[in-house]
C-alpha positions in Angstrom: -9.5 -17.3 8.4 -5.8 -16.8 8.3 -4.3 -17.1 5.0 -0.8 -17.4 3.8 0.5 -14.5 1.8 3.3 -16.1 0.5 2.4 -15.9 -3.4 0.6 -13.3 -4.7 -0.4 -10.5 -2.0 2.9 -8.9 -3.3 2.1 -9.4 -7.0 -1.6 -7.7 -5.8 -0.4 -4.5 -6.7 2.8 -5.3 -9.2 2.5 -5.6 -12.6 4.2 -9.2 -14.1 7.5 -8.6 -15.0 10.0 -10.1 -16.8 13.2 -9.2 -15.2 15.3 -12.2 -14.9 17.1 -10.9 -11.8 13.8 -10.3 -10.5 13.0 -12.8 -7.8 9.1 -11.7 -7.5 9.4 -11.6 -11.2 10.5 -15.1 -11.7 7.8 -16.4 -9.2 5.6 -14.3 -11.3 6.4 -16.4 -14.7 5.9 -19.6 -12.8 2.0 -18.8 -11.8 1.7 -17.7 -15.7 3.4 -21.2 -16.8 2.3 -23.2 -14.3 -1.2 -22.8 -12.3 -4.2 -22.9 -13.8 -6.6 -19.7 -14.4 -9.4 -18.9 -12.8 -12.0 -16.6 -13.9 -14.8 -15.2 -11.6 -17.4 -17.6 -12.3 -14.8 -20.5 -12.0 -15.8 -23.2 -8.8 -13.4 -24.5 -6.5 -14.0 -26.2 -3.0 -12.4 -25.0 0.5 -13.8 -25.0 3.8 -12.3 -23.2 6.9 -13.3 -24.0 10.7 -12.6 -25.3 14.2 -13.3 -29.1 12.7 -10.2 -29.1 10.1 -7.4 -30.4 11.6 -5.5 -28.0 10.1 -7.2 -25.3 11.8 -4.8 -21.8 13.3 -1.6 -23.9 11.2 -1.6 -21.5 8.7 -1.2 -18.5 10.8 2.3 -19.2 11.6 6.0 -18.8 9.9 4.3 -16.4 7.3 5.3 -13.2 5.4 2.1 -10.7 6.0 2.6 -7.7 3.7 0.1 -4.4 4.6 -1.2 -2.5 2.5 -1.9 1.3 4.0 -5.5 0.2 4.3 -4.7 -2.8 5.7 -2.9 -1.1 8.6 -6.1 2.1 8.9 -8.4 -0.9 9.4 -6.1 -3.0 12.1 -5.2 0.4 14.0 -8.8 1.7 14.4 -9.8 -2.1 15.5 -7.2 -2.3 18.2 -8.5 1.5 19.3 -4.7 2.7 19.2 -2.6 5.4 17.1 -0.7 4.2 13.5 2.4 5.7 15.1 1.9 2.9 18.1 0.3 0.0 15.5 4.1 0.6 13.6 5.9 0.4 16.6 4.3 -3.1 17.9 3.0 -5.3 15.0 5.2 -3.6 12.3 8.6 -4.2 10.6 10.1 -2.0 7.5 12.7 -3.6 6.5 15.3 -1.7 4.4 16.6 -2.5 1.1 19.0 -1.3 -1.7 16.9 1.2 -4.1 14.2 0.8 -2.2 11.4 2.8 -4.2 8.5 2.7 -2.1 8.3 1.5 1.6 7.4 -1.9 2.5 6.0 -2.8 5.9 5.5 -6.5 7.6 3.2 -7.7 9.8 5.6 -8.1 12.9 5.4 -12.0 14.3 5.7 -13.1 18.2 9.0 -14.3 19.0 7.8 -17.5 20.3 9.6 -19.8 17.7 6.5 -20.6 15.4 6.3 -16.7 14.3 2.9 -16.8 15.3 0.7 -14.2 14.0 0.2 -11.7 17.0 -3.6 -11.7 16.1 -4.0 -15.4 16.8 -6.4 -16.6 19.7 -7.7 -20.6 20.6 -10.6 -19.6 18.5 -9.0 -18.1 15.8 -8.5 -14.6 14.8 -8.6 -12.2 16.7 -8.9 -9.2 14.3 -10.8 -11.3 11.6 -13.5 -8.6 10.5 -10.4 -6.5 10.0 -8.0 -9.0 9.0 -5.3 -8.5 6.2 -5.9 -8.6 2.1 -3.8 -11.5 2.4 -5.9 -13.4 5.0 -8.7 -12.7 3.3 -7.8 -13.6 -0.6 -6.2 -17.3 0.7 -6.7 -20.2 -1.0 -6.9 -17.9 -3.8 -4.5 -16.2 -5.4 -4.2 -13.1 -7.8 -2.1 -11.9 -10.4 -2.4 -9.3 -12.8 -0.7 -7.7 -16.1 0.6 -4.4 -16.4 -2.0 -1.6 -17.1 -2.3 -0.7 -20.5 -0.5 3.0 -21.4 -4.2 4.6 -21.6 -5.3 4.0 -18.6 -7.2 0.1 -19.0 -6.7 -2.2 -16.1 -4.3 -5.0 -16.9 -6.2 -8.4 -17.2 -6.8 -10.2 -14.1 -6.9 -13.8 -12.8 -7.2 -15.7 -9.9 -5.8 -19.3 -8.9 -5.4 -21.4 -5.7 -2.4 -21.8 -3.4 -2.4 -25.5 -2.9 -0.3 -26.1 0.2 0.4 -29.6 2.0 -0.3 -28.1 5.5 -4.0 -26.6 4.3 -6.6 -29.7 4.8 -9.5 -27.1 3.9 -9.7 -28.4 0.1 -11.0 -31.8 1.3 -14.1 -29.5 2.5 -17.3 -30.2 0.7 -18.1 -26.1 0.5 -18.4 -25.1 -3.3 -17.6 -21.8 -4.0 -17.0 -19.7 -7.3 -14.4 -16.9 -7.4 -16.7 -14.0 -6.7 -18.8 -15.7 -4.0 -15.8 -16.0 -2.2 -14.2 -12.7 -2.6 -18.1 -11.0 -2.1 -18.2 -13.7 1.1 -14.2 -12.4 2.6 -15.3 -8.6 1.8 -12.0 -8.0 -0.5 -13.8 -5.4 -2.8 -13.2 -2.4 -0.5 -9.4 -3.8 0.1 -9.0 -3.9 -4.1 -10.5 -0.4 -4.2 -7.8 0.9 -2.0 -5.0 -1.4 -3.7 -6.1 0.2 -7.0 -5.7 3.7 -5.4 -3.0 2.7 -3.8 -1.3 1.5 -7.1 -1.5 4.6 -9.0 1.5 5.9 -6.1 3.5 2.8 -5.8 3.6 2.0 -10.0 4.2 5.2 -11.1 5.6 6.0 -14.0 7.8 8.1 -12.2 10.2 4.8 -11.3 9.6 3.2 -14.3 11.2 5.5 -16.4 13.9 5.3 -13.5 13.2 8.0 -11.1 13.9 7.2 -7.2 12.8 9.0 -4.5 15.1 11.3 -1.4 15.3 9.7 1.9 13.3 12.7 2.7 10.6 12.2 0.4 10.5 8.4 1.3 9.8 9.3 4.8 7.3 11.8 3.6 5.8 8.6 1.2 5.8 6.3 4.2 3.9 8.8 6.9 0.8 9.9 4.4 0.7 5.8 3.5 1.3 4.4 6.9 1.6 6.9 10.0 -1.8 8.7 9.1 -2.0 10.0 13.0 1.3 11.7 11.5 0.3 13.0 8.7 -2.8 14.5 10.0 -0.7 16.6 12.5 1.5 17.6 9.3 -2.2 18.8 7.5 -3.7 20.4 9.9 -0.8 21.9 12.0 1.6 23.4 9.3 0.3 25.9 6.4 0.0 22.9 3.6 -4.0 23.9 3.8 -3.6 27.4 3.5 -1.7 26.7 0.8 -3.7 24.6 -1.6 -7.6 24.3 -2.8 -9.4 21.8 -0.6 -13.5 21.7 -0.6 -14.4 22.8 3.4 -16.2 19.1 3.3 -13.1 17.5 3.2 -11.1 19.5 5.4 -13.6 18.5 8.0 -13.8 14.8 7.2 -10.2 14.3 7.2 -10.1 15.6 10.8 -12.1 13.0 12.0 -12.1 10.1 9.1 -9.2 8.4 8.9 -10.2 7.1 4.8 -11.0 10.5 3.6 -7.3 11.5 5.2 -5.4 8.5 3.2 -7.4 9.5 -0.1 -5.9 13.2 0.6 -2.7 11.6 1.7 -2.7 9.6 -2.2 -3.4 12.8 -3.7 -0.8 14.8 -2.2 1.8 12.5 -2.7 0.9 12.3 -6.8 1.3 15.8 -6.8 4.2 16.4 -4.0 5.9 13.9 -5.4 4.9 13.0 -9.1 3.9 16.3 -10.6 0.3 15.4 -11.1 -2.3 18.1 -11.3 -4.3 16.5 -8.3 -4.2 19.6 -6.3 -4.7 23.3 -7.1 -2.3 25.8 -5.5 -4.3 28.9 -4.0 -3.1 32.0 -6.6 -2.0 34.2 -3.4 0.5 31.0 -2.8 1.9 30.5 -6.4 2.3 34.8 -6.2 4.5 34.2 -2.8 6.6 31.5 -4.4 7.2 33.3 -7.5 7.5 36.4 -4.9 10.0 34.4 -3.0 11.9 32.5 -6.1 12.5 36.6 -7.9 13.6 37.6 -4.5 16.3 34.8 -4.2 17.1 35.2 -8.5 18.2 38.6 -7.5 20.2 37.9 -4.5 22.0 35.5 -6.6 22.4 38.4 -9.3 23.5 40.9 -6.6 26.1 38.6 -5.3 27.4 37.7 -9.0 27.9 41.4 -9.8 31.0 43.1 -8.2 30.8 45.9 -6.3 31.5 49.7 -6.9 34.6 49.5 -5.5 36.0 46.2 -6.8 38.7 46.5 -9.6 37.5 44.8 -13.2 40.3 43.3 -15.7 
């Protein structure tokens, strides 16, 4: 099933806000004012197959936002590299004050903006389709997280949309059979993990990132081919603590790479304690930040022949 992403697979991962000049934000209030909340155990009806008339309509003229996982999954399915899955099914549009990168599932230029994915029979990706795809008719939102450490409440609703015909479907359903039937618990996982990067603290409190460490944000999210080359072929290892496990499922397992890739970026870029420096590398920084305080020293003092007032 293709689903519309429209609503809430960018408030996924966001916390409500309440930023007037917000536009997420105000669409945000509307789904707390208006649409009705679903709990787990809540029933709703929705059928998807060849038989409803409305059948590949939804897979068109759509706004697909993907998740890092989303785009590990899609790139190992189509057996090529990240750097060639960006390239051809990918846009990143750039924005003002961007904070964290955003990337699009890239359409087909054939007037509908159909999804590239699409075949007679349906998807063509569909055990590895999108969170969005997956979630549709159903909707999430959720609240901030609380300051120690609880996940913000949770609901779900339904995207009710005049082109979908799949709610006149006898099929009953309750929210968890449906998300345990789609397979969105390992997808959540990852949003979760992928959440404690994107909502950091860090920007709230107003920080924003170097183009250099945006690029650096977007290759350990998104070009993981790319960032293993930057793990394994530079001294970052050499550096740092890493259990010889690891090391050796990262060369080959492209999950246990983006779990390294969330914890270096905490750390690279927030500060965090996620990673342990190796003592001989904290004694050649310090080694190479006295070095460099007494070149600055040297160059403030004047020489044995200069003149003093």
């Amino acid at each position: 099933m293709k689903g519309k992403e429209t609503t809430m697979s960018e408030a996924k991962d966001t916390p409500l806000t309440t930023d007037p000049d917000d536009g997420s934000a105000r669409l945000q209030e509307k789904i707390l004012a208006e649409y009705p909340r679903l709990g787990l155990d809540d029933p709703f009806t929705f059928g998807c197959h060849p038989g409803v008339p409305c059948f590949n309509h939804c897979c068109s003229d759509v706004n697909i936002f993907l998740s890092p996982y989303d785009v590990l999954r899609l790139k190992k399915r189509l057996g090529i590299t990240s750097g060639e899955f960006l390239d051809r099914y990918a846009l990143m549009p750039v924005q003002k004050d961007m904070k964290t990168p955003v990337v699009l599932l890239r359409m087909s230029a054939d007037g509908k903006r159909t999804c590239p994915f699409l075949t007679e029979a349906g998807c063509g990706v569909y055990e590895d389709r999108p969170w969005p795809c997956r979630m549709y008719p159903l909707g999430m939102a959720a609240a901030k997280d609380t300051p120690d450490g609880w996940r913000g409440e949770r609901f779900w609703f339904l995207l009710r949309e005049d082109v979908c015909k799949g709610f006149g479907e006898p099929t009953s359903w309750t929210v968890k059979e449906w998300l345990e039937d789609q397979g969105v618990e390992p997808y959540d996982d990852w949003g979760d993990a992928y959440k404690e990067v994107t909502i950091h603290k860090f920007f709230e409190d107003g920080g924003q990132l170097s183009p250099e460490k945006l690029n650096m944000f977007f290759t350990a999210c998104y070009d993981l081919d790319k960032f293993r080359s930057f793990v394994f072929e530079t001294t970052l290892l050499q550096r740092f603590e890493v259990d010889e496990d690891f090391i050796e499922e990262m060369k080959y397992d492209d999950e246990s790479l983006l779990r390294f890739a969330f914890l270096w970026l905490r750390f690279s870029l927030f500060g965090e304690p996620t990673m342990r420096p190796r003592p001989e590398a904290v004694e050649e920084i310090m080694g190479k930040a006295a070095e460099r305080r007494r070149a600055l020293d040297k160059a403030a003092t004047p020489s044995a022949g200069e003149a003093t007032p």
